[in-house]
C-alpha positions in Angstrom: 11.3 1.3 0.6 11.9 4.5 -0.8 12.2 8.1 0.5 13.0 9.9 -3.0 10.1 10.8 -5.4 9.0 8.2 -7.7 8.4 9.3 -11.4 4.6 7.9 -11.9 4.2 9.6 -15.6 3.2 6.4 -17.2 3.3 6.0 -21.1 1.4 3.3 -23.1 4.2 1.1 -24.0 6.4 -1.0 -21.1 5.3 -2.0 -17.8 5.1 0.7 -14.7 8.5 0.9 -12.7 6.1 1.5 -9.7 3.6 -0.7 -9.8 0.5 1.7 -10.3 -1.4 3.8 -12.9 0.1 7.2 -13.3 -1.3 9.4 -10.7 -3.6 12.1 -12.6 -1.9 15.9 -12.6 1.1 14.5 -10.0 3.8 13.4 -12.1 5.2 12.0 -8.8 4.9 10.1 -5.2 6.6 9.3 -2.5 6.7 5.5 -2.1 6.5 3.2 1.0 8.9 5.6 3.5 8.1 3.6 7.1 8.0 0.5 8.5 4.0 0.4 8.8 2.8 1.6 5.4 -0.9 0.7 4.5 -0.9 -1.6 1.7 -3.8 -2.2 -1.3 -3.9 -5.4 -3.2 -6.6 -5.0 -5.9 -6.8 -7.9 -8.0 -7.9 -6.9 -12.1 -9.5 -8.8 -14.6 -7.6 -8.0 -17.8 -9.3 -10.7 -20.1 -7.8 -13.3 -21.9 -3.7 -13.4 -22.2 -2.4 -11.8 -25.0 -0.6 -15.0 -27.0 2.7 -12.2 -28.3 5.1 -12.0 -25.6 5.5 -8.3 -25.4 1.9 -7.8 -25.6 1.4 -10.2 -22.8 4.2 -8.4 -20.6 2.2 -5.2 -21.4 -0.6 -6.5 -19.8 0.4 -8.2 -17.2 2.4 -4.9 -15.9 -0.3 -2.5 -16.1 -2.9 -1.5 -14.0 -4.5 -0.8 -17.8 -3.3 -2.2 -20.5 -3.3 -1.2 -24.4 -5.6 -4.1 -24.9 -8.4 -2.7 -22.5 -11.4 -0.8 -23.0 -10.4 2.6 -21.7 -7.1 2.6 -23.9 -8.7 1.2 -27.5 -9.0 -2.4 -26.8 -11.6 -5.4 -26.7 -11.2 -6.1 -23.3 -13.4 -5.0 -20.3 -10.5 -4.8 -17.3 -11.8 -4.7 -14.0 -11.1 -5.0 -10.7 -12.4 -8.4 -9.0 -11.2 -8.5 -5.8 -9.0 -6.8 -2.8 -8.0 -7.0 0.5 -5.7 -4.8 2.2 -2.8 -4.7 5.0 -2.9 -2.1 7.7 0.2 -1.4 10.2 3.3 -3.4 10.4 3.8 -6.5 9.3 4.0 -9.3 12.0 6.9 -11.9 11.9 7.8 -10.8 8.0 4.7 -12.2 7.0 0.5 -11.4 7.3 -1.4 -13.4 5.7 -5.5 -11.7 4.5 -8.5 -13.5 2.9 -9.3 -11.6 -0.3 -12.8 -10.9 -1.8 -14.8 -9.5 -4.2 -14.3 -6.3 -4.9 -17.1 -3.8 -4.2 -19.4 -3.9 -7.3 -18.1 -7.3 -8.8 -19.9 -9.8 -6.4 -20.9 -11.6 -9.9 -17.4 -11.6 -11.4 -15.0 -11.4 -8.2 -12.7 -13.7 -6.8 -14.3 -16.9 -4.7 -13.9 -18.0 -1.0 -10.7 -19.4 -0.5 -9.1 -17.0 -2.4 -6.0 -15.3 -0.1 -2.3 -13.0 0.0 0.3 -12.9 1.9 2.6 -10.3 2.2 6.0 -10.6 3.4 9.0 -8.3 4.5 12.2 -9.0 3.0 15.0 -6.6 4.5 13.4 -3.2 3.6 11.2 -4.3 0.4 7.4 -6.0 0.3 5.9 -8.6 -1.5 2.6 -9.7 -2.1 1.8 -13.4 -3.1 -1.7 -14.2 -3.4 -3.9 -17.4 -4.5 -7.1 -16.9 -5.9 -9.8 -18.4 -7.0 -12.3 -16.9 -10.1 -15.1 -18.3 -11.5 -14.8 -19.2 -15.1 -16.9 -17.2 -17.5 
């Protein structure tokens, strides 16, 4: 929980501090600043794991990595599922089914697949099982 501006200029190499793509022409944000902030879990396809470990941090932290598409890569990235937490939330936990994201009914997440998202003191988490086909 934050009420100072986050920096969201994002570079290609190390993993976002915030935990999103750098916001395009707003170098910064204000991040989650009351106790019932509306919260987006997109889930994202990045294609197979990288095998060096730096290149696999890279793309685990980033909404795109250096190995997709958009930045010079092989891989397609894209987003397969979401779900999303509205108000506060109840008893430190809330627990959402999480689906296909809109456009990806062929490659998105299956039934079953769900998040959680839990208060700790003033911070969130989100902890989410899912299910994808294999391709």
């Amino acid at each position: 929980k934050t009420a100072a501006e986050i920096d969201t200029e994002g570079t290609v190499e190390g993993p976002y501090v915030w935990g999103g793509p750098p916001m395009i022409g707003v170098p910064t944000t204000i991040g989650f600043t009351d106790d019932s902030p509306e919260v987006h879990l997109v889930i994202r396809d990045h294609g197979p794991p990288e095998e060096d470990p730096a290149d696999l941090i890279s793309q685990l932290t980033r909404f795109t990595d250096p190995f997709c598409e958009a930045l010079g890569g092989t891989n397609v990235c894209i987003d397969v599922g979401s779900t999303a937490f509205a108000g506060s939330v109840e008893d430190n936990t809330s627990k959402k089914d999480v689906g296909p994201f809109p456009g990806s009914a062929d490659l998105g997440v299956e039934s079953g697949s769900d998040a959680t998202l839990i208060r700790v003191g003033d911070a969130l988490q989100a902890v989410a099982n899912i299910y994808i086909p294999s391709v």
